[in-house]
C-alpha positions as CSV (number, residue, x, y, z in Angstrom):
1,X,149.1,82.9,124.2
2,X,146.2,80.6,124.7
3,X,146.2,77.3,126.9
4,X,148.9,75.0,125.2
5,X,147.9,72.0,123.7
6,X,150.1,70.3,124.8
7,X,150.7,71.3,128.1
8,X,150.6,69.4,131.5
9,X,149.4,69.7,134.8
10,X,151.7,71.2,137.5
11,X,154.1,72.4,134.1
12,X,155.5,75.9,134.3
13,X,156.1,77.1,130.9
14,X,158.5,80.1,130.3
15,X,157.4,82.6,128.5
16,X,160.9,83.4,127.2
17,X,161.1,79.7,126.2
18,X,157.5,80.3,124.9
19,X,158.6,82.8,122.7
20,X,161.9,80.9,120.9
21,X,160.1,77.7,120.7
22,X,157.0,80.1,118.7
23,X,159.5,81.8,116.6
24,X,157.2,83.4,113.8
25,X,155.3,80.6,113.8
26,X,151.8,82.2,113.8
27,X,153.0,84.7,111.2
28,X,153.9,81.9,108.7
29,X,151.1,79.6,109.2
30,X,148.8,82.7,107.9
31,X,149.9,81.1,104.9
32,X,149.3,77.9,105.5
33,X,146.0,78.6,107.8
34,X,143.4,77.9,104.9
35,X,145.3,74.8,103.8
36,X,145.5,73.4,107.2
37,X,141.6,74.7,107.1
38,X,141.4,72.5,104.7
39,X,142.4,69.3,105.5
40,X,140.8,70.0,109.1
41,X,137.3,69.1,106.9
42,X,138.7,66.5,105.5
43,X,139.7,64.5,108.7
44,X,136.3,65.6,110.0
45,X,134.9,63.5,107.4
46,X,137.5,60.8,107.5
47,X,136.3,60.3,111.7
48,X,132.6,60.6,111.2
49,X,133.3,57.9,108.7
50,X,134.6,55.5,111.1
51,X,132.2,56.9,114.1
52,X,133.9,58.8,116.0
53,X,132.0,62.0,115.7
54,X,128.5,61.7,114.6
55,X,126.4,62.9,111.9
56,X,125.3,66.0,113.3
57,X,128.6,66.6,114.8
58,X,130.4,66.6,111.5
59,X,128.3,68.7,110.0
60,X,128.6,71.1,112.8
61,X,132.6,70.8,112.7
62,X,132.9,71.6,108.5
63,X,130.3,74.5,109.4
64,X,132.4,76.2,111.6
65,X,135.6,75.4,109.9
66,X,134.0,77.2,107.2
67,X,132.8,80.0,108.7
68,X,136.5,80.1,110.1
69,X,137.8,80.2,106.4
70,X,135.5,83.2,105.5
71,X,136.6,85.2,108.3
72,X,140.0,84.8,108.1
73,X,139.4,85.6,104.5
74,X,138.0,88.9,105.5
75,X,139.9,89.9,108.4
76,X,137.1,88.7,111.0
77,X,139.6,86.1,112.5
78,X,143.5,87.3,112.8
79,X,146.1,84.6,113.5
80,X,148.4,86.4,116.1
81,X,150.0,85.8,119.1
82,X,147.0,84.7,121.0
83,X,148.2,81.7,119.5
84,X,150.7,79.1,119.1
85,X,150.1,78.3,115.9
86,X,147.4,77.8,113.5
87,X,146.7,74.2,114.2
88,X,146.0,75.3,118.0
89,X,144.3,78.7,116.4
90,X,141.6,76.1,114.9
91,X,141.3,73.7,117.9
92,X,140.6,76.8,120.1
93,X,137.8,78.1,117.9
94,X,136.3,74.7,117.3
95,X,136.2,74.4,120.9
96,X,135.3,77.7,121.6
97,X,132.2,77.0,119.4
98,X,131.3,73.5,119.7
99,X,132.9,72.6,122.6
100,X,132.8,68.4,122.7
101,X,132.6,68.2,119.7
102,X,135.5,70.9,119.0
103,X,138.1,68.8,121.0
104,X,137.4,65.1,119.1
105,X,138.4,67.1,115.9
106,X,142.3,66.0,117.0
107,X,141.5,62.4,117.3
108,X,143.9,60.5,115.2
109,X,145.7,63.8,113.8
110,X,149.1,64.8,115.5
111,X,150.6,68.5,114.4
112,X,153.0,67.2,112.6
113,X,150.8,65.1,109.8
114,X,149.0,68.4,109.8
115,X,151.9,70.6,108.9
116,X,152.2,68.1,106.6
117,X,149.7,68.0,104.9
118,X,149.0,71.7,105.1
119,X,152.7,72.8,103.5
120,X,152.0,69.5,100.8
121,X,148.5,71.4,99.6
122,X,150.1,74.4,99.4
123,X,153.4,73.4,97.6
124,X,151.0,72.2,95.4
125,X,149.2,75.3,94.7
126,X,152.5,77.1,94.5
127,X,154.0,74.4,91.8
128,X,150.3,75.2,90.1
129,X,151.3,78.9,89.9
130,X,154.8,78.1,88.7
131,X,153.4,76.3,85.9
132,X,151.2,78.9,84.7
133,X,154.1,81.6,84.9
134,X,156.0,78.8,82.8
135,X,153.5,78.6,80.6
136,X,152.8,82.2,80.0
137,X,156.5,83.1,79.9
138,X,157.1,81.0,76.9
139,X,153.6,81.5,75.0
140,X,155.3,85.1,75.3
141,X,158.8,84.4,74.2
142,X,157.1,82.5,71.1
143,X,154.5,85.1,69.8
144,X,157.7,87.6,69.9
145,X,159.6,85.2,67.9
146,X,157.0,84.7,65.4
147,X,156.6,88.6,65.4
148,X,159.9,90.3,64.8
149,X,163.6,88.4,63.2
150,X,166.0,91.5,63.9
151,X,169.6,91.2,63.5
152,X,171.5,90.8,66.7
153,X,174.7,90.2,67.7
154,X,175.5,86.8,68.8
155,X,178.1,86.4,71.9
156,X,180.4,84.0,73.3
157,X,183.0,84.8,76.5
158,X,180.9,88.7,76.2
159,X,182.9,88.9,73.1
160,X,181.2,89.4,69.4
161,X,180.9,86.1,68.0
162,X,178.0,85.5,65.0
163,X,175.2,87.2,63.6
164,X,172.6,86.1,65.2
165,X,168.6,87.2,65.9
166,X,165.7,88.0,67.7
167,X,163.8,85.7,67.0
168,X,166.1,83.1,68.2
169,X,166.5,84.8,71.1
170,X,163.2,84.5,72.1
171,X,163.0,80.8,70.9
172,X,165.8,79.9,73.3
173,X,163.7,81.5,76.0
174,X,160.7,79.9,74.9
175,X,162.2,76.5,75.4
176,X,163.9,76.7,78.9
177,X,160.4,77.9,80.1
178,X,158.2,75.0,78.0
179,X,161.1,72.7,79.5
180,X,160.4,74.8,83.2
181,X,156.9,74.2,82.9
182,X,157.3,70.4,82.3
183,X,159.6,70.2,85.5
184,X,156.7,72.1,87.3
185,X,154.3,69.4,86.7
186,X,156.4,66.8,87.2
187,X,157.5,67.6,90.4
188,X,153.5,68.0,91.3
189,X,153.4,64.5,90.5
190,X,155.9,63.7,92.5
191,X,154.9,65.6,95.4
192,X,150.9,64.7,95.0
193,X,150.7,62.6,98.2
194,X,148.4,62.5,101.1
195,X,150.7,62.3,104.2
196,X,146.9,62.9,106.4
197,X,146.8,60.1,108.6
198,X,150.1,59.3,109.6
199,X,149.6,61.2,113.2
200,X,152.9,61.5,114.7
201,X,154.9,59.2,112.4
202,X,153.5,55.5,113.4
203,X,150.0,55.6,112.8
204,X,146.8,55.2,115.0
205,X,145.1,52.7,116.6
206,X,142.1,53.5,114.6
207,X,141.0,52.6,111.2
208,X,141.2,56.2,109.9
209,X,139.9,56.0,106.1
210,X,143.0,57.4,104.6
211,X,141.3,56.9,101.1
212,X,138.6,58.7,102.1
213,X,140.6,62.1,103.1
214,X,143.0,61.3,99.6
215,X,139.8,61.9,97.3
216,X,138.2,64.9,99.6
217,X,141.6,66.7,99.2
218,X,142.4,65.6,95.7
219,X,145.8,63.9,96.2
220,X,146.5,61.7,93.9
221,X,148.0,59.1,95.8
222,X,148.3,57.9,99.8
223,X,152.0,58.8,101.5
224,X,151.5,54.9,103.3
225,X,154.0,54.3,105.2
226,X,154.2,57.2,108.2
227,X,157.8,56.9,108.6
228,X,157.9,57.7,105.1
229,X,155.6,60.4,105.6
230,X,158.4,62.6,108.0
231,X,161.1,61.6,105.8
232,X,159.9,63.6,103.0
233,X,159.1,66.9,104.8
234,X,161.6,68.8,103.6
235,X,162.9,66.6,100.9
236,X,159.5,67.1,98.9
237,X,160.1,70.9,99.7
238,X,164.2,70.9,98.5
239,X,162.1,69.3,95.1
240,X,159.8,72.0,94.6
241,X,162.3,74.6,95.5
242,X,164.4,73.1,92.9
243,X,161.7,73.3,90.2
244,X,161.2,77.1,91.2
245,X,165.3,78.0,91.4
246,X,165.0,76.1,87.4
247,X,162.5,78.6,85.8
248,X,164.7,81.2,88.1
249,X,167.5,80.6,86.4
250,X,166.5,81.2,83.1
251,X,164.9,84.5,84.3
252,X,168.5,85.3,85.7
253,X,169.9,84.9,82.3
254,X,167.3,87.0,80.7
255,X,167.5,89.4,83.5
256,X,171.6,89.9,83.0
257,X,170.9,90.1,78.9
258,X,168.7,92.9,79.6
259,X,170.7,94.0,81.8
260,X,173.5,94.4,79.1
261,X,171.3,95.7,76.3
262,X,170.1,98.3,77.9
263,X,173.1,100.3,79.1
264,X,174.1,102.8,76.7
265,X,177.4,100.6,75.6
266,X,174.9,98.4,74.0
267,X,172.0,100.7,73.4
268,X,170.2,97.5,72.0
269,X,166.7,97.5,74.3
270,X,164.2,99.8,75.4
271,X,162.2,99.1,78.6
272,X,158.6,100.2,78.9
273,X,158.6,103.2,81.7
274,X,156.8,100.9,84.2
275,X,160.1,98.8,84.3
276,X,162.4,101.4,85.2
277,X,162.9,104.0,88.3
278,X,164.5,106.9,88.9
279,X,168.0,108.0,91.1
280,X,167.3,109.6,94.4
281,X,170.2,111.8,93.3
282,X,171.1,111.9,89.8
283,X,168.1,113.5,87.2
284,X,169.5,111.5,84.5
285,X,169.1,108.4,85.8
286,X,166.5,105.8,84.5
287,X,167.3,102.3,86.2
288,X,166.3,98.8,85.2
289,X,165.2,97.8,89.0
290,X,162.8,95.7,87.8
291,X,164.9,93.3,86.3
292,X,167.8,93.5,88.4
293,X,165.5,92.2,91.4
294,X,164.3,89.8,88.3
295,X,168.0,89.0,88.5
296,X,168.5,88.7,92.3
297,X,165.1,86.1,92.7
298,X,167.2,83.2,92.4
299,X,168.9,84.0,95.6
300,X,166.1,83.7,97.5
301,X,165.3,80.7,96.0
302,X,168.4,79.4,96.5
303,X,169.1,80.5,100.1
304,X,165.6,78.6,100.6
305,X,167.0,75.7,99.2
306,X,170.0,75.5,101.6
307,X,167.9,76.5,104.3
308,X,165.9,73.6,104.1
309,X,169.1,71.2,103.6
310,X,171.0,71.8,106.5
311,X,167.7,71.5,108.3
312,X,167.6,67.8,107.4
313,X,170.5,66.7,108.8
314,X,168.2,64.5,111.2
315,X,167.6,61.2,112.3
316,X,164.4,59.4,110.9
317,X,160.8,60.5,112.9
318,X,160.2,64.3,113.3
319,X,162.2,66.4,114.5
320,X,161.5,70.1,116.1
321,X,164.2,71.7,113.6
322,X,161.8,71.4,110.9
323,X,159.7,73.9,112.2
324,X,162.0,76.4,110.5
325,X,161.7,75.4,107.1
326,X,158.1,76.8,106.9
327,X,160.1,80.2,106.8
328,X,162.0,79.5,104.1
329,X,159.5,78.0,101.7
330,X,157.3,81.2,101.9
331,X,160.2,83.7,101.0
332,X,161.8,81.6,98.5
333,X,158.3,81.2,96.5
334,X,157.2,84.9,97.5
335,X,159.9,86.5,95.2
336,X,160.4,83.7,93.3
337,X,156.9,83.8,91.9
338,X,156.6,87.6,92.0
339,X,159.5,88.0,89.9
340,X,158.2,85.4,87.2
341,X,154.9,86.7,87.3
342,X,155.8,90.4,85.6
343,X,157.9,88.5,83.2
344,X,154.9,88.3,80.5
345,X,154.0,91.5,80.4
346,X,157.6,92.4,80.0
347,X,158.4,90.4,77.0
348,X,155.3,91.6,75.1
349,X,156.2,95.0,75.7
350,X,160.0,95.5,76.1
351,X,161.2,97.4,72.5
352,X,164.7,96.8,70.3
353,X,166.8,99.6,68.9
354,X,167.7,98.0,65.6
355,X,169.8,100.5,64.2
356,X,172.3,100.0,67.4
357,X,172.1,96.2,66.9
358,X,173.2,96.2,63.1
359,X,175.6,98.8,64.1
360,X,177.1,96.1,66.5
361,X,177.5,93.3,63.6
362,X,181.1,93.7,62.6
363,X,182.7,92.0,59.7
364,X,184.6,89.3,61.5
365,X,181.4,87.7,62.6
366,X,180.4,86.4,59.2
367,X,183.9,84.3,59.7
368,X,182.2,81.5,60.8
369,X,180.1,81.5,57.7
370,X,183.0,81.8,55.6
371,X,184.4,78.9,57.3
372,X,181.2,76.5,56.7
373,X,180.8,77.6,53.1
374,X,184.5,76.5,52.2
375,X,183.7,73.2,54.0
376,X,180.7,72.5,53.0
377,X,182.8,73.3,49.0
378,X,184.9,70.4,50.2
379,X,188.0,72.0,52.1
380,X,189.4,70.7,55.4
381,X,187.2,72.2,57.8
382,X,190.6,73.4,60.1
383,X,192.1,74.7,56.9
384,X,188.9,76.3,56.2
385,X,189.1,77.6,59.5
386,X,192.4,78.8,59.1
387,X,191.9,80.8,55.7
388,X,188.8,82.6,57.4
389,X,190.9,83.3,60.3
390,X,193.7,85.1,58.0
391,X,191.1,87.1,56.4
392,X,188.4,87.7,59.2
393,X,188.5,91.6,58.5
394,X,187.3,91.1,54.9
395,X,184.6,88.4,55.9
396,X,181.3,90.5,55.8
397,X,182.4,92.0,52.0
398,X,179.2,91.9,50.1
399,X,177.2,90.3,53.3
400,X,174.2,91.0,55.0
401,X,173.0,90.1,58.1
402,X,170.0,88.6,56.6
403,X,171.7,86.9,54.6
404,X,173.9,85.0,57.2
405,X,170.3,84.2,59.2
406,X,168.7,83.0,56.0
407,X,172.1,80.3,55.6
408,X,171.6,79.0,59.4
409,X,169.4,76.1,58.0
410,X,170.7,73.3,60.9
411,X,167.6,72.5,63.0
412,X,166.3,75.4,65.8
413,X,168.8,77.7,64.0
414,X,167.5,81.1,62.8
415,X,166.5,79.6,59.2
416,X,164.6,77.1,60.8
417,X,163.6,77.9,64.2
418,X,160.9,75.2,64.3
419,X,158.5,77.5,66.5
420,X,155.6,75.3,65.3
421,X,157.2,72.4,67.1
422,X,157.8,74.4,70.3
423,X,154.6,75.6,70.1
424,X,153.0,71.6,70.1
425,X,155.3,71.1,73.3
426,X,153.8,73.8,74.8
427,X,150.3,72.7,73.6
428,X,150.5,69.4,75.0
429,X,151.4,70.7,78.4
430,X,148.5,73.1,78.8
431,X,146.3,72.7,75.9
């Protein structure tokens, strides 16, 4: 490991203490290294502002840090264990290169508003992702609504229940993910706050331009107050995480429908080849892995989650524990996104059996109907209820599944899905 940053003269440091206090430090900030990059530019520009490095200086700083982009970007520059982390990774090169002028670059900054604003620029890229998955999740749920109304069985407690549709299927989908998207960019709203500047948690003597390093990074606000500024590390993550585990969710509950439909009990989907893999044992065997681990992504999401919240049980200021919630962050948004990204392509192309799905529409779901029309005649709804009840094995004589979609006329039901208005919704959040 190079010389500590931190270090003192006449300090021995243990290398077995080295080690715990690194953890897989240098591992995660690979993710955060171009980020951290980043905002390194920014501050250059923040001190050469207020005079602290010159002209010249400056311009020799973002060159470097540049150059240091590329070549991590190519494999020129590894982060590893040489290192600490990647804050002392870019110190070391700056000095390594520019030596004076390499070690003012941490004038002003401490590691922890870096971190900062390093995991803040790339939550932000991450809820930026999340949005477009969203996005491109629903725009697929509604062109397959728009395509395709099949007859499908409609179910309550797992149990048959009402005729119901395709289309509508899809719909629903379409609007947890325009409603997903929405919470996406929201919480980037939220979150869109420059936390550069607060050093260790109390500010500098030094009139950094904070202003200056908002616009050069594109937050949308200042994080003032640097108290403030610790207390959200790991609240602002627990926000995004919770935006991610809400599109996860609905994935979940797509995941388990398919999950259902295509076993051979309900025979009512066909997955595209891609989707599927084989048994290590058993010929026969086609399995829906794919959307099982579709399934599973909310865990990770959600371990993530906790992760982070029994990390914060902390005074105000910063705290070392927080180191760990870099960790959970990258897994939880590493599956999380991977799962939602294939999710598109798997609602374009995933196929129904129709003739297994009007197979599954028995009599006793047209009950309900029965029901409705005798109310809306003017009986009692309940003794309505009850005369359908009596006579629930005759209730589909002379019906047709079409016929009980084309009767669902309430608004968003399957007479009247209203995919025009779901499709402004989803318009106005990504035009």
């Amino acid at each position: 490991m190079s010389d500590l940053l931190w270090n003192k003269a006449g300090t021995r440091t243990d290398e077995r203490i080295m080690r715990f206090l690194a953890g897989d430090d240098v591992v995660l900030d690979r993710e955060f290294l171009p980020c951290d990059i980043e905002a390194s530019k920014a501050h250059v520009g923040g001190l050469e502002r207020i005079g602290i490095v010159t002209p010249d200086e400056a311009a020799a700083l973002v060159r470097e840090l540049d150059q240091l982009a590329a070549d991590f970007g190519s494999g020129r520059f590894v982060l590893d264990a040489r290192y600490e982390d990647g804050h002392s990774a870019i110190e070391a090169r700056l000095v390594e290169r520019l030596g004076d002028a390499g070690r003012k670059v941490h004038t002003g900054r401490s590691r922890n508003d870096q971190i900062l604003v390093a995991t803040r620029l790339w939550l932000k890229a991450k809820l930026r992702e999340l949005f477009a998955h969203c996005v491109d999740a629903a725009r697929a749920c509604l062109d397959r609504a728009a395509g395709e109304a099949l007859p499908l069985p409609g179910y309550t407690h797992l149990q048959r229940a009402v005729v119901s549709s395709t289309a509508l299927w899809y719909a629903g989908f379409a609007e947890a993910f325009i409603d997903d998207a929405r919470r996406a960019r929201d919480t980037l709203a939220w979150i869109d706050a420059n936390p550069l500047g607060t050093a260790a948690g109390y500010g500098v003597n030094l009139p950094l331009d904070r202003a200056h390093t908002t616009r050069a990074l594109g937050f949308a606000r200042m994080q003032l107050n640097p108290v403030y500024a610790q207390l959200s590390r790991g609240k602002f993550e627990i926000g995004a995480l919770d935006a991610l585990a809400s599109a996860l969710l609905d994935l979940r509950r797509f995941a388990w429908d398919l999950s259902l439909f295509t076993t051979a009990e309900f025979d009512f989907v066909r997955l595209p080849a891609e989707y599927t893999t084989g048994s290590s044992i058993m010929p026969n065997k086609r399995n829906p892995d794919v959307v099982e681990l579709m399934r599973a992504s909310y865990a990770c999401a959600a371990a993530a989650r906790t992760e982070v919240e029994q990390l914060l049980s902390l005074p105000s200021g910063y705290q070392r524990d927080l180191q760990f919630s870099k960790g959970a962050i990258v897994h939880g948004f590493h599956h999380g996104l991977g799962a939602l990204a294939l999710l598109p392509d798997l609602v374009a192309r995933m196929q129904w059996h129709a003739p297994a799905m009007r197979a599954a529409i028995e009599p006793s779901m047209y009950s309900t109907d029965v029901a409705i029309e005798q109310a809306a005649a003017g009986v009692p709804f309940r003794e309505a209820y009850r005369r359908a009840a009596a006579a629930a094995d005759e209730a589909g004589q002379g019906r047709t599944p079409e016929q009980s979609l084309a009767a669902r006329v309430s608004a968003g039901a399957a007479a009247d899905l209203r995919l025009a208005e779901l499709n402004a919704r989803l318009a106005e959040l990504a035009p």
